[in-house]
C-alpha positions in Angstrom: 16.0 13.2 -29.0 13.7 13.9 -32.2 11.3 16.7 -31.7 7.9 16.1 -32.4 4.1 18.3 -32.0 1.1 17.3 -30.2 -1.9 19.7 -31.9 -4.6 19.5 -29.3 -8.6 20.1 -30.3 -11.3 20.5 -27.7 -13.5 23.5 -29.1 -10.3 25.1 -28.4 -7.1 24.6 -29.9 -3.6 24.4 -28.8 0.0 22.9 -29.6 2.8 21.5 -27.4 6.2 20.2 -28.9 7.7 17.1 -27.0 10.6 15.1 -27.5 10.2 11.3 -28.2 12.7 8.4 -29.0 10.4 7.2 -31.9 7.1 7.7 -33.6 5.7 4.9 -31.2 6.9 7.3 -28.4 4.9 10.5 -29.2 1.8 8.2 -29.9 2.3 6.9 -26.9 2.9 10.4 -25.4 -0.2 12.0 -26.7 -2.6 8.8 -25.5 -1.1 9.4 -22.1 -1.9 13.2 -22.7 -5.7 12.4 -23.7 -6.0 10.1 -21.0 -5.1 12.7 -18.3 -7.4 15.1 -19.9 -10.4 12.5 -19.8 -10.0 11.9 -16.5 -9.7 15.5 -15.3 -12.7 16.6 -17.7 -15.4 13.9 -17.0 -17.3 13.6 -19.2 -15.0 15.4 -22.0 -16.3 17.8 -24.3 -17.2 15.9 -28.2 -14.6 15.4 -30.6 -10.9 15.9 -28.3 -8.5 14.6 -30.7 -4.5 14.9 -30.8 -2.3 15.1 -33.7 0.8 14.0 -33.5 3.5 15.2 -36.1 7.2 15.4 -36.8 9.9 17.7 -36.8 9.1 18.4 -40.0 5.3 18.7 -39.5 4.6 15.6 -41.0 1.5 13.7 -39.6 2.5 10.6 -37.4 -1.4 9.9 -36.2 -4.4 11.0 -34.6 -5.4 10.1 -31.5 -9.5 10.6 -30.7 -11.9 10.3 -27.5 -15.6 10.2 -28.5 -18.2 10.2 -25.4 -21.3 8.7 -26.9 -24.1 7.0 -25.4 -26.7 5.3 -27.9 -30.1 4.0 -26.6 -31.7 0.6 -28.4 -34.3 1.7 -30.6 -37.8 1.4 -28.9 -36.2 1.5 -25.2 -38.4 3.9 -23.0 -36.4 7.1 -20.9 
């Protein structure tokens, strides 16, 4: 199967390699991966975000989780 690298950023950094049938595969791999680590880390920290890229360290895509909460203007807390 076709090696590919999940580069992981959450104020830290860190990089896994995987195997995956396809492109569509590691995506699908790395949203599983940011998923998990949502859940775990409730809320996350700001700005996680997995790249995913090929054997040959091209990029495939970028997978992001933003936590944001935006009050209406004028709205009293």
């Amino acid at each position: 199967m076709p090696k590919y690298f999940l580069h992981i950023k959450d104020g830290k950094e860190a990089e896994i390699d995987i195997e995956a049938q396809n492109a569509h595969d590691a995506m699908n791999t790395g949203l599983n991966a940011l998923s998990k680590f949502a859940c775990k880390a409730f809320p996350p920290p700001e700005n996680v975000a997995i790249s995913i890229s090929d054997a040959d360290r091209k990029p495939v895509g970028t997978l992001e989780f933003v936590f944001k909460i935006d009050y209406a203007p004028g709205v009293r807390i």
